[in-house]
N, C-alpha and C positions, 0 to 999 in steps of 0.2 A: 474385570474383562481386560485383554491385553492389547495394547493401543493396536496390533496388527490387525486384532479383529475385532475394532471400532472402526479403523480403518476400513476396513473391506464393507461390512458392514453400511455404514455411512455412505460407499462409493452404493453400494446397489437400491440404497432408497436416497439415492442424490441424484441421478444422472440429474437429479434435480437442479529535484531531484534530486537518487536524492538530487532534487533542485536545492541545491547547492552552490557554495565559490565552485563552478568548473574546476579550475586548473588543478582543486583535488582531486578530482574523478577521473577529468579524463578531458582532452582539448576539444573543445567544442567546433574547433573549425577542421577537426580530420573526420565531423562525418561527414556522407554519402549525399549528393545532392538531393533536394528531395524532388519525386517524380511529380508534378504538377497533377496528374493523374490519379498516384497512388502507387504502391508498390503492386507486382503483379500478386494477384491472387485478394487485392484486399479496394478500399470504392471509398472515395473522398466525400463524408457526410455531413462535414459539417468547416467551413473555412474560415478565416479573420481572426483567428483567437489570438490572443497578445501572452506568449508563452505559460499556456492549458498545464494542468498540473495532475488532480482528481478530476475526476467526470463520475457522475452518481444517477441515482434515479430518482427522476422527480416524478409529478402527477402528470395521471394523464397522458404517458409516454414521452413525456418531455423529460429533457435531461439538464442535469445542475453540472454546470461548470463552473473551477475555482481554476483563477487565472492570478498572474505574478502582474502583468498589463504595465508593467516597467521593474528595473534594475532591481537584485534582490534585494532584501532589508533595508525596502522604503515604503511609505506607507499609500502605493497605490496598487492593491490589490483588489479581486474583486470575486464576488458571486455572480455568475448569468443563467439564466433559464432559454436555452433553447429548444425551439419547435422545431425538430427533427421534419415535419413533413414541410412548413414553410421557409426555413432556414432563420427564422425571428429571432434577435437575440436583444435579451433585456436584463439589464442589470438591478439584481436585487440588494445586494449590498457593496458598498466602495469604499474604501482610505484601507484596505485589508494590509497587515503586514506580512507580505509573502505566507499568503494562503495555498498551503502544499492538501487540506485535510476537506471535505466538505459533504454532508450526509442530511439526508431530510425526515425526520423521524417525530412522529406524534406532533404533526402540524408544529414544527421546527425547523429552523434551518441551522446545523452545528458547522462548523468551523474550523480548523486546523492552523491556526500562524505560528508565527516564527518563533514564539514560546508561550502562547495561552491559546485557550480552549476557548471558545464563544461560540455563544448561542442569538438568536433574533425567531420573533414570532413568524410564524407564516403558513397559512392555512391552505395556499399551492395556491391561489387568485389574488388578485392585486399586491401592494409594494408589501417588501417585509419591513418588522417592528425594527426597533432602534435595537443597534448591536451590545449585547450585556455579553462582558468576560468574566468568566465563571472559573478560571484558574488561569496564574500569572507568573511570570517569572519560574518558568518550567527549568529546569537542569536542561540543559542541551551541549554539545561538544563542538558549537560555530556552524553546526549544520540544521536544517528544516525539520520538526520533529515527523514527517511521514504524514502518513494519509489517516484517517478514522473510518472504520466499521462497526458497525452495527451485532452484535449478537441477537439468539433467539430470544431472550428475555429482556430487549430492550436496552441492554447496559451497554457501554458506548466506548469500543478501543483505539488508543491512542500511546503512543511511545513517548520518552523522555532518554533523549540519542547518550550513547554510552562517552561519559567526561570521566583522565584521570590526571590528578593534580595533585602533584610532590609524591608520587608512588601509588597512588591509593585510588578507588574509585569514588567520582564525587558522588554524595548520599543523593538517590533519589533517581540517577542517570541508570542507563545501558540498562530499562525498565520496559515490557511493555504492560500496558495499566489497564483495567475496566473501572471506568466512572459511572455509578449511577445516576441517572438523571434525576431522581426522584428524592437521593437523599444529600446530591452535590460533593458523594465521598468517592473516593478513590480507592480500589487494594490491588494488588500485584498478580498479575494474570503469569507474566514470567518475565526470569529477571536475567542477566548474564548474554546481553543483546547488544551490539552496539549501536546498531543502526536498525531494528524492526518496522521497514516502511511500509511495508505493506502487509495487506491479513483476507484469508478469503476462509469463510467458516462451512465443515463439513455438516449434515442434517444430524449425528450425533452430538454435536458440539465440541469437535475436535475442529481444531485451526494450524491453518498453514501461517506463515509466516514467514516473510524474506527478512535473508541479516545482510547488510552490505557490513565487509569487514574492515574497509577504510583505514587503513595501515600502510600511509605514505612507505615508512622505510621499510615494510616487510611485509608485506598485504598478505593476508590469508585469501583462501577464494571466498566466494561470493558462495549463500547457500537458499536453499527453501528446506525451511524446517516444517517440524507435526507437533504437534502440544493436544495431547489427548485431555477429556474433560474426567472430571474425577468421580468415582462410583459415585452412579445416582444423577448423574448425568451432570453436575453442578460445574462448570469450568472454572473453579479458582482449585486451588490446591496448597495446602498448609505443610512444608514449605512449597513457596512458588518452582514450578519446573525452571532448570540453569539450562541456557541456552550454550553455555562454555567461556564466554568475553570475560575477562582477558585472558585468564591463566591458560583456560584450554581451546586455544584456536586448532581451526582445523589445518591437515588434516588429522590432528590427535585424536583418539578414541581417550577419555576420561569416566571415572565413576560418576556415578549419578548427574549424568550431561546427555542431554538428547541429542543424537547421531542425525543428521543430514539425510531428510529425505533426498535430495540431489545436489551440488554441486557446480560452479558457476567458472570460468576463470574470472579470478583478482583483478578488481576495477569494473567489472563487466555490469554493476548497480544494478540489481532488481528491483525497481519502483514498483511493478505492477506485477498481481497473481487474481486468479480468478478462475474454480473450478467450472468443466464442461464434462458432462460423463464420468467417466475414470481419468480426467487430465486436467492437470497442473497449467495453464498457458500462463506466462512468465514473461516479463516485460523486461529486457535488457537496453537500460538508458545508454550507457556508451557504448554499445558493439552495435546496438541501432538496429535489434535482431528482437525479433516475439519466438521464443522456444513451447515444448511443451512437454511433459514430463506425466509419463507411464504409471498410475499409482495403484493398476487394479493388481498387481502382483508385488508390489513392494511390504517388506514386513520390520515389524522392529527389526533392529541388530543386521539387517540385509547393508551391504557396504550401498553408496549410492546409485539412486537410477540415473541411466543416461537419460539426454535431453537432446529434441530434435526440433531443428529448424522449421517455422511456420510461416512465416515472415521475414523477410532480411531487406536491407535499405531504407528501413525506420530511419526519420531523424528525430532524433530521442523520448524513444516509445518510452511513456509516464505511467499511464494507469488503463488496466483492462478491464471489460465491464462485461459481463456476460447477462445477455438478456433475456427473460422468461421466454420468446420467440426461436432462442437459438442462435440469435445473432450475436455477435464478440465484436463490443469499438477498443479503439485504443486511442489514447491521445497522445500526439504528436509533440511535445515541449517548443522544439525550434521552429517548426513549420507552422507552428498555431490552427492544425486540423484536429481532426475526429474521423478516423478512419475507422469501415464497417468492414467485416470480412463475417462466410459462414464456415466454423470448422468441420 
């Protein structure tokens, strides 16, 4: 079947930064104040966070936050659990190394830092178990390797940021990965990424995915790509789908390189994606902008969709969370909120 009508498909039984050194991305003192209030259109849910990264879903309606809670690549990072109706906030895990990744899966709490994967018990009531890192010493290129999601079959995706040294690409980097939890391996979901921070999965098991293309002296744009899963519904593919990094930045069209469901301008960092209906809603950490992007008519080979403002006056919208109710948070990086809006 062809990824356009997995695509299509999936949209009608779905309606269902990088925290990074700044001064790569983009100056963190030219954004937009932020409204104490909220921006219009959107309702401050949740306040005090010490620069919010992922936001996830916990038990209960409660929501898991992973905070940086001081200066990057130092070891006070944190897990919190908050009660959206009380506003309670409690820390489940602390000493995190710039925890950009955080997901709760099979009475677990997994993890994201600043180059391993970690796991801690936790059955969603009282304190979680002691933090066990389960992969170390990840490939990264100076920057946060992204967020982690969850697939239908339980296996758990997470990046290793695109590094290249003395011409060549370093073994293992510009990777996004599914690790199984079950058997502690790792294999290559898709490869030729530099930056895949974020991943929101369609009910086919076709995933979006943002590349930030981070190219100080020639930046390419910023994109949201589609990674269909391979006959039989299985999402790995032998070879892995090329995202294009390095050889083929966009906007080149290349053989065998998956074409850009949309398009971003250079520097513009997409932390956050998260399907609602037939839309893409798209978290732009430095324009301080929530987009959303049209996908019930986009087809393979179609040049990109436009994208249209949803939010504007974000101060550095991180990660979007689309909730079984209909509601969409986004978290805030600099202002340390959690803002709710309905699309």
């Amino acid at each position: 079947m062809s990824k356009s009508r997995r695509l299509r498909r999936s949209l009608a039984l779905g309606a269902a930064a990088v925290v990074v050194a700044m001064s790569a991305c983009g100056n963190p003192d030219d954004s937009p104040d932020a409204d104490p209030d909220g921006p219009v259109g959107a309702t401050v849910v949740v306040d005090g966070l010490a620069g919010p990264t992922q936001i996830a879903e916990g038990p209960d309606g409660r929501l898991l936050v992973a905070q940086l809670n001081g200066p990057e690549g130092e070891p006070n990072g944190q897990v919190l659990e908050v009660d959206l109706e009380s506003g309670e906030q409690r820390v489940l895990l602390d000493g995190l190394d710039t925890p950009t990744g955080v997901l709760w899966l099979d009475d677990r709490l997994w993890v994201m830092e600043r180059r391993s994967l970690a796991s801690a018990d936790w059955d969603g009531t009282g304190d979680a178990g002691p933090k066990e890192v389960l992969l170390q010493d990840l490939p990264f290129n100076g920057r946060s390797e992204g967020t982690l999601t969850a697939l239908p079959d339980g296996r758990i995706l997470y990046e290793t940021s695109g590094s290249v040294r003395g011409g060549e690409v370093v073994d293992g980097s510009g990777t996004l990965w599914s690790f199984d939890p079950a058997t502690g391996e790792s294999e290559p979901f898709a490869t030729g990424l530099k930056n895949a921070y974020a991943h929101a999965t369609l009910p086919d098991g076709s995933l979006l995915v943002t590349e930030i293309g981070d190219n100080i002296a020639d930046p390419p744009p910023d994109e949201l790509q589609l990674f269909s899963p391979a006959e039989g519904g299985e999402p790995d593919r032998d070879p892995a789908p090329d995202g294009g990094w390095p050889g083929c930045p966009p906007p080149q069209r290349c053989p065998g390189v998956s074409g850009p469901v949309a398009t971003f301008p250079a520097g513009a960092t997409p932390t956050g994606v998260a399907v609602v209906d037939s839309r893409a809603l798209v978290a732009l950490f430095v324009t301080g902008s929530l987009v959303e992007v049209d996908l019930a008519d986009w087809m393979e080979g179609d040049e990109p969709a436009a994208s249209t403002q949803v939010l504007d006056g974000l101060d550095g919208p991180h990660t979007v969370l689309a909730r079984d109710d209909g509601e969409v948070l986004v978290s805030e990086h600099r202002s340390g909120r959690v803002l709710s809006f309905e699309p």
